[in-house]
C-alpha positions, 0 to 999 in steps of 0.5 A: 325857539332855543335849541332844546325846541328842534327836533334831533339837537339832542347832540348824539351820533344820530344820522340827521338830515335835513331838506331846505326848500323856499316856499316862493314856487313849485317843488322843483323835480330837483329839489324833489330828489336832494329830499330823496336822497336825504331821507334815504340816507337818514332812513337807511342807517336808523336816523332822522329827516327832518323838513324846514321852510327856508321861509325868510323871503316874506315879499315872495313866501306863501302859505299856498306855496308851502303847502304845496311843498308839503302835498308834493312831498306827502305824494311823492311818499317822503315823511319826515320826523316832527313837524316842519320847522319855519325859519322866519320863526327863528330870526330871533335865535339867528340875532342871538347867534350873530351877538354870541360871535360878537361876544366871541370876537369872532365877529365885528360891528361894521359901520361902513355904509353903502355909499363908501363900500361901491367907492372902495370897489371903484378905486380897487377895480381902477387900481386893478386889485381885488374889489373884495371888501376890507372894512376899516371897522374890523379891528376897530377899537370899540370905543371909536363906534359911531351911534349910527346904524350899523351890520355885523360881519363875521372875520373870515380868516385872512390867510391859509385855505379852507378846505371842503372834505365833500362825500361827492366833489371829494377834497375842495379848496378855497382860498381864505383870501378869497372869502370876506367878512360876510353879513350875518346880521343886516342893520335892520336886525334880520338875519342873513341867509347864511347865517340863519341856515348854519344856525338852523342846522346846528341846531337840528343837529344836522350831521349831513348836509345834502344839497345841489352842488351850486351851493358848493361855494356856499359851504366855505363861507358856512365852515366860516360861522360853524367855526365862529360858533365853536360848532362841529361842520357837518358832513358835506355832500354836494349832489349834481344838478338835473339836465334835460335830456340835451345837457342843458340846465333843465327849463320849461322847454324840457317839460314838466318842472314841478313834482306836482306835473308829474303827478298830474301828467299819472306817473306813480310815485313808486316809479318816480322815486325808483328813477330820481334815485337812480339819476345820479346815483348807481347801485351797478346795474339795477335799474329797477328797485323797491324803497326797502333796496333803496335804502339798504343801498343808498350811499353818498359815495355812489353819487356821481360828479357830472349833471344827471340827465332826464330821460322821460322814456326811461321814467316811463319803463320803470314806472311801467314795472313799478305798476306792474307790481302794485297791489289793485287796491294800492293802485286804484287810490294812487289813480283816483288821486291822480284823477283829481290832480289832474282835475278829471272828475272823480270816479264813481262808486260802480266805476271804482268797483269796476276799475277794482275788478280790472286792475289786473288786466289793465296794469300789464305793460301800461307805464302811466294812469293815462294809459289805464284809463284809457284800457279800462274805457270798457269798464268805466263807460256805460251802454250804450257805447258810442264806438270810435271809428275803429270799432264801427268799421269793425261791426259790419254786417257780418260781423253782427251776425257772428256776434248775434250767434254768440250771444245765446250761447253765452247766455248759458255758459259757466263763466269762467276763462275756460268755457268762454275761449271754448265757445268763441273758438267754436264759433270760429271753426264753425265760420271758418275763420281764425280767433282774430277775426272774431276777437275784432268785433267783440272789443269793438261791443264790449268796449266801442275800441279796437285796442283793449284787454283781453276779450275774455279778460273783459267778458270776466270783469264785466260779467254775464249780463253786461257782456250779453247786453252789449252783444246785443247792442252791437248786433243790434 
């Protein structure tokens, strides 16, 4: 593939961002969010964001695990320009590169082997000097090279400092005689990972690259092959990594990791988005915000320094909010494929027209799918109900009673909001008792539960004849 073949290398002001990750795992919640902040960026100032696989560990990439990667992202609501761009695919355009600096002279043929690189580290580290390696080979004259395997190392300057103009870490400096003379080009002709990403991002025509801050040191050795090139660098922003909610690198004992559990454990996408903007990143005190704000007000130099902290209650309230606002038919997709990640069986077609109808006394307060599946019980279950042990203890004698008076008198009702709280707190006078007393057994017959929606709310949804049948059974 030469530059023309990749999407943004046309070499315009454009904003071009770009997210890198490795198909050998799961799309980690933070590699979820460094693909958030790209494409906010890319998205709020009119330019492109484009994916590439960082595919060239082929013992641990997997079509699975890209795939995974690209449902985690279609999930989350990420879309990118073009297609996705395969980085082993490249490796014949990553050799070229690393022969160009050759040509250049900005890069040199090395042939030292293994063997005599560990002695020279030995004898430095006994000396107490650097063990930084100088190989002998890199002002060697050509005419002196052996016809033996060899690697080509880029010259990394020897002398002053390179220095990191980073949107978030601010001014970083590094020694020049800190750096070596990176691989680029391993003996066997494939490319390093430094070389190929600094390759690939040129040309993609990259403007801003956006990453976690553990690869901060990475940007230094990079600037090295960019200026090799002749390239324009980038911008650079390095973003820091998520903690769990005790300050400690984020691990399995934290929770859920992969983008993919928070899908299956019902958090809506909206929600998530919503929160890993927010974490790291401030637009003063709003907490809760849609993706048209997000985008108008993302910017790099709002993204703080220290390790963002997970903090599952907060998710949980702005996902809250997030479905709260939802549209019902937007909604319901979202919770029937959350059904099928989490491996639930599928809904049927009177349940989803059901859930249809309910939505809009289901989604108030309720922060995950779990727990709309769980309010909508009295809509997806069918008669007769099996009542927990809350709602038998609450259908006593007595209470069968009252439920058996209600019932013709519903059979005759308009059904609407109005009637129906009318007859229910007649009946209530009538028994000399408060709505409460008889609100009890009636979620426990039209739903077999004692924490549910609204008793008129599911009267509405269920209907006449269902509600009518169920006070039946009940009373029965």
């Amino acid at each position: 593939m030469s530059p023309s073949d990749v999407p943004g290398s046309r070499g315009d002001a454009q904003v071009v961002t770009r997210f890198a990750p490795s198909p050998t795992g799961y799309l980690h919640i933070g590699g979820a969010r460094t693909a958030l902040f790209n494409w906010l960026y890319a998205r709020g100032r009119g330019g492109k964001f484009l994916l590439r696989i960082e595919d060239t560990d082929r013992a641990r990439s997997t079509p699975e695990a890209t795939e995974a990667i690209l449902k985690g992202l279609a999930w989350f609501g990420i879309d990118w320009d073009g297609e996705p761009i395969s980085q082993f695919a490249r490796k014949d355009r990553h050799a070229e590169v690393a022969h160009q600096m050759l040509a250049r002279g900005s890069a040199y043929k090395c042939f030292s082997t293994q063997e005599e690189i560990e002695e020279f580290r030995a004898t430095a580290k006994a000396a107490g000097h650097s063990t930084l390696f100088h190989s002998p080979w890199r002002d060697a004259d050509p005419a002196t090279h052996p016809d033996a395997p060899y690697v080509i190392r880029v010259k990394a300057p020897r002398e002053g400092a390179t220095v990191i103009e980073d949107a978030v870490q601010g001014t970083v400096t590094f020694r020049n005689d800190q750096l070596d003379d990176m691989i680029c080009l391993r003996s066997d002709g494939t490319p390093t990972y430094m070389l190929a990403v600094v390759v690939d991002d040129h040309d993609m025509g990259v403007t801003q690259v956006i990453r976690g801050d553990d690869h901060l040191n990475n940007a230094a050795r990079q600037t090295m092959v960019y200026r090799a090139m002749g390239w324009d660098v980038p911008g650079w922003a390095h973003i820091p990594l998520i903690h769990g909610p005790d300050g400690k690198k984020l691990s399995k004992r934290h929770g859920a990791l992969g983008l993919e559990e928070y899908q299956a454990l019902g958090y809506p996408a909206a929600g998530m988005r919503n929160y890993l903007a927010r974490l790291g990143w401030s637009h003063g005190d709003d907490e809760y915000f849609t993706d048209a704000q997000a985008r108008e007000w993302f910017d790099l130099s709002a993204i703080t320094r220290a390790p963002a902290r997970l903090d599952f209650k907060k998710l949980e309230n702005i996902c809250g909010r997030h479905i709260a606002a939802a549209e019902d038919a937007a909604l319901l997709h979202e919770l029937e494929a959350y059904l099928a990640a989490s491996g639930q069986p599928a809904l049927s077609a009177t349940q989803s027209e059901g859930l249809a109808r309910a939505m809009y006394c289901l989604k108030d307060r309720a922060k995950t799918f779990p727990q709309i599946i769980e309010k909508a019980h009295f809509v997806l279950a069918s008669r007769p109900l099996v009542p927990d042990a809350a709602a038998e203890k609450a259908l006593d004698a007595v209470s069968r009673g009252i439920l058996s008076e209600l019932t013709p008198q519903l059979r005759s009702a308009s059904w609407n909001r109005e009637t129906l709280e009318g007859i229910v707190a007649a009946l209530a006078e009538a028994q000399g008792m408060g709505l409460g007393k008889i609100a009890g057994p009636l979620r426990a017959a039209l739903a077999g539960r004692t924490v549910t929606p609204s008793i008129f709310d599911m009267m509405l949804v269920l209907g006449r004849e269902e509600t009518v049948a169920r006070l039946i059974d009940a009373a029965a």
